[in-house]
C-alpha positions in Angstrom: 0.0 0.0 0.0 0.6 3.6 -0.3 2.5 5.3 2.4 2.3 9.1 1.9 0.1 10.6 -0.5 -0.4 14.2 -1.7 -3.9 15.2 -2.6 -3.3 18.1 -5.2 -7.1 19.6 -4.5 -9.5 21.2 -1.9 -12.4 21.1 -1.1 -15.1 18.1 -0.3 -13.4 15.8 -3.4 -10.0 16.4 -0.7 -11.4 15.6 2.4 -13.1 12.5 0.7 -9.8 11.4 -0.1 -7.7 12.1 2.7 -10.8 10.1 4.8 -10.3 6.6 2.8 -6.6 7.0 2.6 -6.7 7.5 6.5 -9.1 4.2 6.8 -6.4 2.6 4.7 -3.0 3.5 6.7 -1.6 6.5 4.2 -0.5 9.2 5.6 -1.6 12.8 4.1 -0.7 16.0 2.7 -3.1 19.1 1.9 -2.0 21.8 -0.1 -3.8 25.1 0.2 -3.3 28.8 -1.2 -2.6 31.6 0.3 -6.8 32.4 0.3 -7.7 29.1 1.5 -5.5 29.3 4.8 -8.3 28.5 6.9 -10.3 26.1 4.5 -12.1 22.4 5.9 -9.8 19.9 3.8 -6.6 21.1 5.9 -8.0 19.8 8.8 -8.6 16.5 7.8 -5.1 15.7 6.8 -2.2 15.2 8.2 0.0 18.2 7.3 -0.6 20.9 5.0 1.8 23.1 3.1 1.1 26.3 1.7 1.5 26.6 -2.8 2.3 29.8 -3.8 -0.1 32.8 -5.2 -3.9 32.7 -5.0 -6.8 31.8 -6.3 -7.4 29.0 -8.5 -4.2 29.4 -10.2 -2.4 28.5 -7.1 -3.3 24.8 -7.8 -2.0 24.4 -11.1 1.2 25.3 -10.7 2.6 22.1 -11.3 6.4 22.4 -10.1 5.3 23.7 -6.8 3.5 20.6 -6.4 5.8 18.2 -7.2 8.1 20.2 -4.5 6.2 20.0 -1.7 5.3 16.4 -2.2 9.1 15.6 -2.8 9.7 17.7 0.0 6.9 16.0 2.6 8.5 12.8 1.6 4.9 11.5 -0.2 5.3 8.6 -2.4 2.2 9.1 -4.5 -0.2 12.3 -5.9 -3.9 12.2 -6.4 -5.1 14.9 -8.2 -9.0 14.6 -7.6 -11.3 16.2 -10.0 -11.5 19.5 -11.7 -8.0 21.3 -11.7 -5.1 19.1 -13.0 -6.9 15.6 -12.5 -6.8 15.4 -16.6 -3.1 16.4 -17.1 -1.1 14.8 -18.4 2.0 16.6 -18.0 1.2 16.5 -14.3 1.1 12.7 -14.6 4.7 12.7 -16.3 6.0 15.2 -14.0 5.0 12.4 -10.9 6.8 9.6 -13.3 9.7 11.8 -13.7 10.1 12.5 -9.7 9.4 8.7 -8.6 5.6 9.6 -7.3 3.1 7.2 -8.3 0.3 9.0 -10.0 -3.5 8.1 -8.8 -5.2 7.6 -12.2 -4.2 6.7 -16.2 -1.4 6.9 -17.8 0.1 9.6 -19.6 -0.8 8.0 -23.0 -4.4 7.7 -21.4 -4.9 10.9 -20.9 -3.3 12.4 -23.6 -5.9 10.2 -25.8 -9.2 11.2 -23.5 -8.2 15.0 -23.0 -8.6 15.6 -26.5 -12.2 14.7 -27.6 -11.0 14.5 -31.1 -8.3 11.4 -30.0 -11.2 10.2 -28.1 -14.2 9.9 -30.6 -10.9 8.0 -32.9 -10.3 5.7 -30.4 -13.8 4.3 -30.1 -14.2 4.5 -34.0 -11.2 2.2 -33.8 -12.5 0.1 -31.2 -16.0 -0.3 -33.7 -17.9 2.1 -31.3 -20.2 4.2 -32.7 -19.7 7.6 -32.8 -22.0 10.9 -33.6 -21.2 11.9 -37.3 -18.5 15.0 -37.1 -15.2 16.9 -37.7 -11.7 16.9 -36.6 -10.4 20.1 -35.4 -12.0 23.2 -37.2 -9.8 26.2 -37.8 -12.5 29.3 -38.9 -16.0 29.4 -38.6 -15.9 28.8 -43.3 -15.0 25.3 -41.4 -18.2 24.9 -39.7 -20.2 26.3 -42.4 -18.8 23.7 -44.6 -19.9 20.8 -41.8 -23.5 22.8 -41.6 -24.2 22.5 -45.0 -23.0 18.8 -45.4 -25.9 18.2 -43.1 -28.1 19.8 -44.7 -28.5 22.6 -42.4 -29.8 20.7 -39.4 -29.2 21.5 -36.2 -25.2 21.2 -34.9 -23.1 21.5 -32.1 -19.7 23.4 -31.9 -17.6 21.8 -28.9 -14.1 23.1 -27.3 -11.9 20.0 -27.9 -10.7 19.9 -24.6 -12.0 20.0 -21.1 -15.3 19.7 -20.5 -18.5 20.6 -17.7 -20.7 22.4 -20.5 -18.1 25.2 -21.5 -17.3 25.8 -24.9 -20.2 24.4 -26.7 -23.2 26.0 -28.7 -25.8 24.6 -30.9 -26.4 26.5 -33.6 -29.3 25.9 -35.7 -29.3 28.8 -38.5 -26.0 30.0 -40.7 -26.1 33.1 -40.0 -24.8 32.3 -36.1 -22.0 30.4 -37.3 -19.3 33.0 -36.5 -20.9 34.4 -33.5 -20.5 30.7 -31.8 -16.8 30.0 -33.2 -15.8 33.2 -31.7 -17.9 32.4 -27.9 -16.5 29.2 -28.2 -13.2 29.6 -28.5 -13.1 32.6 -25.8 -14.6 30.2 -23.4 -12.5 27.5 -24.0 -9.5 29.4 -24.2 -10.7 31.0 -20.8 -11.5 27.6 -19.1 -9.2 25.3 -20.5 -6.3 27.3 -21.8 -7.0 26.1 -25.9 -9.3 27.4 -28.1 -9.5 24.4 -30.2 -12.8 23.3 -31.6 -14.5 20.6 -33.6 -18.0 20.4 -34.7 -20.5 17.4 -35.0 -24.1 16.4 -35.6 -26.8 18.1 -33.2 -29.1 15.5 -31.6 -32.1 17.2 -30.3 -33.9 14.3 -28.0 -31.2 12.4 -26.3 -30.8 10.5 -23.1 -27.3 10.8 -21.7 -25.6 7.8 -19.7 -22.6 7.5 -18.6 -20.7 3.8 -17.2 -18.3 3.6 -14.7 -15.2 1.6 -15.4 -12.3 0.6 -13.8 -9.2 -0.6 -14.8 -5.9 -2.7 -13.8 -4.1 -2.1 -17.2 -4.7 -5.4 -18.3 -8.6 -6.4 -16.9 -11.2 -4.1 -17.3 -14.4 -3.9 -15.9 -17.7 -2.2 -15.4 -19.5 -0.5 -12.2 -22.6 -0.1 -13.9 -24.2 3.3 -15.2 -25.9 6.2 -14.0 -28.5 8.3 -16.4 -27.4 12.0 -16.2 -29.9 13.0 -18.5 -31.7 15.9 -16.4 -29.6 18.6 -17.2 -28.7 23.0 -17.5 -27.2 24.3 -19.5 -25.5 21.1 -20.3 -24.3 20.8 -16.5 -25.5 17.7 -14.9 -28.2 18.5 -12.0 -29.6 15.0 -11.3 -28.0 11.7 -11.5 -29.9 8.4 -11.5 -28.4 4.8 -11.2 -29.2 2.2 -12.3 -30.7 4.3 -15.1 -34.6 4.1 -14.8 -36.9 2.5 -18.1 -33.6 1.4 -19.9 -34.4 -1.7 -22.2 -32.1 -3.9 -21.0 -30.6 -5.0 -24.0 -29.5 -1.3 -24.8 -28.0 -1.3 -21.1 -25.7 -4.2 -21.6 -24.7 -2.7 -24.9 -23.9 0.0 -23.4 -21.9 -1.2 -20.5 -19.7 -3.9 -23.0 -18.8 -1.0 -25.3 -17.7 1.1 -21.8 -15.5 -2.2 -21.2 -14.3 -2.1 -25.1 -13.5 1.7 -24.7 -11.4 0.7 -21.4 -9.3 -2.4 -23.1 -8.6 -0.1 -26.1 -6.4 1.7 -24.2 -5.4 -0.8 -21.5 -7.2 1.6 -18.7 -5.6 1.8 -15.5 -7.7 3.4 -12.9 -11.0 5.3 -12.5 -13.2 6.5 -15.5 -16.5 7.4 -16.7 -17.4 6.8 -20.1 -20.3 9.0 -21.7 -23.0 8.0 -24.1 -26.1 9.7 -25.9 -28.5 7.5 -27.0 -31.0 9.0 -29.4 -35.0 8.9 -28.6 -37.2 8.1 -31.4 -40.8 10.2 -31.5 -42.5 7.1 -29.7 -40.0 7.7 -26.7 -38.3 4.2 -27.8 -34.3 4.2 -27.8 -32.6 4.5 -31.3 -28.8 4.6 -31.6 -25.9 5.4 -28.9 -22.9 6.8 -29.6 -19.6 7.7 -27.4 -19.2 11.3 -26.8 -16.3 11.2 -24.2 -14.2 9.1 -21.5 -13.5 11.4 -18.7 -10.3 9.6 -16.8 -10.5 10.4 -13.3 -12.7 10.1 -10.5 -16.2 12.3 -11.0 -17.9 14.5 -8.6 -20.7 12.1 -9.1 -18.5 8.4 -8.0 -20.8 8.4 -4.4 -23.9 7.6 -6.4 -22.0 4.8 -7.8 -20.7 4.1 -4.4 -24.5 4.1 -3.0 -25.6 1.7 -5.6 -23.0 -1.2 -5.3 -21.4 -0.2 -1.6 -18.1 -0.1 -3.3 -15.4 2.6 -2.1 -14.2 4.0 -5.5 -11.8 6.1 -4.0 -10.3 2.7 -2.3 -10.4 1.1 -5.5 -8.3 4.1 -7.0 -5.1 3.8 -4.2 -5.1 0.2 -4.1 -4.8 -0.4 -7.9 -2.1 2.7 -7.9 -0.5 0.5 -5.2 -0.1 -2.5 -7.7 -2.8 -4.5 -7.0 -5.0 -6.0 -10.0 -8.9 -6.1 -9.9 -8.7 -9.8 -9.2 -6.8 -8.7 -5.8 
């Protein structure tokens, strides 16, 4: 097992971590910014050390956390969710200093932080996937894509990050360039690239997402949760197991997460995402991939509710070494 472990985040997804790591003998580090001196998760760990600068910023400066966890003597880094949990370069900087990163591997997350690597991964792995673009470069791009289908309905989408940001459906021509130039301002803003891409608009969806996990070599499912109910494509209800599902779409559904997961030999923690389209009669027509998110999710207690699994357990030991048969 782990013996000293950095948890490069704040907040409730900190303190859930530092809580199971406790239960499980590791000892832990907080990190907080100058702003967050007085914040909850500090209390709940072991020792705390203080990043540099404010603000949000404060947490992505990658260096300084490698420094402090060389400097507390941790042997390992969880990054959480939100912040850094997708980078890769955080997850090569841990491989370069001897610290065992909690999550995928660098080639994992290179492939999943870019949608556009993701959707050719599951077209590789037979998965379906919604009919779209690779990167567009001007909003004549998008036009091009909008008249190819005809002029229905389509959705611009920042090719990396994620949480809603960088996305508009547009629906007439003439708000082609308006939504290039919001999108790429707000992707820029969020995710520091203003990258885009561009694929088919589905209009009555259900959205479910499955959670894997992975050993590198085994991969297996956790079920799914329906995370249809949603604003302005941020997730306000989850459900699981997903209510009125035919059953034959759920296993489909769950073998394809599991495909998804062996493409890329998954080690660790994911959620992968699926829209399935809803025919006029309310019956289920196609699914298609939309995105692996490789980390743990804001939403893992529902999961954990559901089968009375520890997720966050299930994340050390497998960064430990241990397979899914241990």
């Amino acid at each position: 097992m782990l013996k000293k472990l950095l948890i490069a985040n704040r907040g409730e997804i900190a303190i859930r971590i530092a809580r199971t790591a406790s239960e499980l003998g590791i000892e832990t580090i907080a990190v907080y910014s100058h702003d967050d001196g007085k914040s909850l998760h500090i209390q709940h760990c072991d020792d705390a050390f203080e990043l540099p600068g404010a603000g949000v910023s404060a947490y992505l400066n990658i260096q300084s956390l490698i420094d402090i966890a060389l400097k507390a003597g941790c042997d390992a880094l969880h990054p959480g969710y939100g912040l850094l949990s997708e980078s890769a370069e955080l997850a090569q900087a841990c491989g370069d200093n001897g610290l065992v990163f909690v999550g995928p591997s660098v080639a994992t997350l290179e492939s999943f932080g870019d949608k556009i690597s993701a959707r050719a991964l599951a077209w590789s792995a037979d998965v379906a996937v919604i009919e779209g673009t690779d990167q567009v470069n001007s909003a004549a791009d998008i036009e091009a894509f909008f008249k190819s289908q005809n002029q229905s309905p389509i959705m611009v989408k920042a090719v990396n990050g994620g949480g809603g940001r960088g996305m508009r459906v547009v629906t007439e021509a003439r708000d082609i360039e308006a939504a290039f130039t919001r999108c790429q301002a707000e992707s820029l803003s969020a995710f520091g690239s203003d990258k885009l891409y561009v694929e088919r608009f589905l209009p009555a969806v259900r959205h479910i997402e499955v959670q894997i996990v992975g050993d590198g070599k085994t991969v297996v499912h956790l079920w799914e949760r329906d995370c249809t109910i949603q604003r302005r494509n941020q997730k306000i209800i989850e459900l699981a197991p997903a209510p009125n599902l035919d059953a034959g779409i759920r296993q489909q559904l769950l073998d394809a997460a599991i495909i998804i997961g062996k493409a890329c030999h998954y080690k660790g923690l994911g959620t992968v995402e699926f829209l399935i389209e809803v025919k006029p009669d309310h019956s289920a027509g196609e699914f298609f991939f939309i995105e692996t998110n490789p980390r743990i999710q804001v939403e893992h207690t529902i999961t954990e509710e559901v089968t009375g699994l520890d997720l966050v357990e299930i994340q050390l030991r497998i960064a430990a070494g241990q397979s899914l048969a241990d």
